[in-house]
N, C-alpha and C positions, 0 to 999 in steps of 0.2 A: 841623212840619217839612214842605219842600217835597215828601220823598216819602212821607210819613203819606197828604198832600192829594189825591195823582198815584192810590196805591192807595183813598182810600176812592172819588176821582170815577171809577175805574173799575168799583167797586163797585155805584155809583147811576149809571147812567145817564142821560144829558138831566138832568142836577143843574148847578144855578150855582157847584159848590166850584170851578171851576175858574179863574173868572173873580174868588172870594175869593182864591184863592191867589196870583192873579196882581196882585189888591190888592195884596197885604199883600208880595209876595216883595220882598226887598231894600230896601224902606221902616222896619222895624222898629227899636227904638231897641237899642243894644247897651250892654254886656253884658247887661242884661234888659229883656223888653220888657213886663212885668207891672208893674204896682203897687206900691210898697215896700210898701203895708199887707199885700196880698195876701202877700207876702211872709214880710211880719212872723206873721202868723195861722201860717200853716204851717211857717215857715221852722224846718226840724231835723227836720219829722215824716217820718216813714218811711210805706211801704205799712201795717204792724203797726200805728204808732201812728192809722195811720186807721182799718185794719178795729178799733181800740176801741174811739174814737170813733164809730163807726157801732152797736157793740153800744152801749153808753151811750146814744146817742140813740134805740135803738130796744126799750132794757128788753131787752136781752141776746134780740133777736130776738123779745120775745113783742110788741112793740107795733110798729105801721107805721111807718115814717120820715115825721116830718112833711112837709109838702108843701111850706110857706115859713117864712117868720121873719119876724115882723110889728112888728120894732123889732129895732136893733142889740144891745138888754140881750138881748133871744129868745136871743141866737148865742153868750153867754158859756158857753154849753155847749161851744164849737169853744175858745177861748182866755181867757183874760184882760184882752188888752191892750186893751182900748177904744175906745182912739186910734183902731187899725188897724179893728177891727170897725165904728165907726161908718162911717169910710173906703169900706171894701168894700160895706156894705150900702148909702152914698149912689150906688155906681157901678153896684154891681148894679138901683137901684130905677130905671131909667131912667123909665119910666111916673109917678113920681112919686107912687104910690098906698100908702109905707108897709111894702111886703110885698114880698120878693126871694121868686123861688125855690130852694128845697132844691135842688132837682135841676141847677141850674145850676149851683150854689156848688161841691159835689159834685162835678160834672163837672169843673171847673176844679182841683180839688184834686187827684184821683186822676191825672188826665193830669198834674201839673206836679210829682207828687211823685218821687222818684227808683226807680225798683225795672224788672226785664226786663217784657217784654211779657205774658208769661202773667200777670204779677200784678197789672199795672195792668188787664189783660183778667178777671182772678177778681172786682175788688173791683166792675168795670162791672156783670159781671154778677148780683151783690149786690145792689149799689145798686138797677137799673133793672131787674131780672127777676123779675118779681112771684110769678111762678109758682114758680119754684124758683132754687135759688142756684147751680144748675149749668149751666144753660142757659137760652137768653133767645130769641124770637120777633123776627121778623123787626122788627115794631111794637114791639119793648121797643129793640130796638137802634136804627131811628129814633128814639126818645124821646130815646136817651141821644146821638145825632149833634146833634138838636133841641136840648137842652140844652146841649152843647156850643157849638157856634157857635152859638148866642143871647149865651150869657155871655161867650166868647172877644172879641167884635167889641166889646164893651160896657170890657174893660179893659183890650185891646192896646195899646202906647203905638209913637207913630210917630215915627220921628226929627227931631231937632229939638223934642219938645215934652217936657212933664214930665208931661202927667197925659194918661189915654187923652182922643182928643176924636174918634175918626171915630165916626159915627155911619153905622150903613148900615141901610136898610129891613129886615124882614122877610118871608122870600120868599112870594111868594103862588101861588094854584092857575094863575096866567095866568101866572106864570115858566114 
């Protein structure tokens, strides 16, 4: 949302979010601008049903969240459906090398699931705060902006099309 974008780029100063916002504002495909697969994976899960799935994936907290998923069968840990997991991980593997990252998938979930901000802000900082699960370092929450808009731009759909297709660079230290 356009004022998510307005408060994080005041956030980061000299950041290019603002010149993405103005990308994407009003080009978006409506009523959803996501995936159906994407969709489909999550569609019904709540905040709860995700902090489970993150104990599940992580051995009830005693083992680290893996980093990536190195084949769409890696991810039948998140769903069932197949279909949609292949889907998602050919959109996520932009690079073509086999292996999405955890942390994108993740970011894309938690932000698109439904629940207030304190809870979508609890599982953030779960997922991305290595140190503790109460609070998150200045460099945990860039990870977790980094992973964000990495995977966002990868499966935003633009109106007029059916599957995401913008492709936009990765920012670099000369931005």
């Amino acid at each position: 949302r356009r004022v998510h974008g307005i408060l994080i780029a005041k956030m980061i100063p000299d950041a290019p979010l603002e010149a993405l916002v103005d990308f994407f504002e009003g080009k978006l495909k409506e009523p959803a601008c996501l995936p159906d697969s994407l969709i489909d994976i999550c569609g019904g899960w709540t905040q709860e049903t995700f902090r489970q799935l993150c104990l599940k994936c992580t051995k009830n907290g005693k083992a680290p969240l893996k980093l990536w998923f190195d084949s769409p069968e890696e991810m039948e840990i998140l769903s069932k459906k197949t279909t949609s997991l292949r889907d998602v991980f050919r959109l996520l593997d932009t690079n073509k090398i086999g292996r999405i990252d955890t942390l994108e998938l993740f970011s894309l979930i938690i932000v698109s699931l439904p629940s207030d901000f304190e809870l979508k802000l609890s599982h953030i900082v779960g997922v991305f705060g290595f140190k503790s699960d109460i609070e998150f370092s200045k460099d945990e929450f860039f990870l977790f902006l980094d992973s964000f808009f990495r995977a966002i731009v990868k499966v935003l759909i633009i109106k007029g099309e059916k599957n995401p297709t913008c492709k936009i660079r990765r920012v670099s230290s000369k931005d």
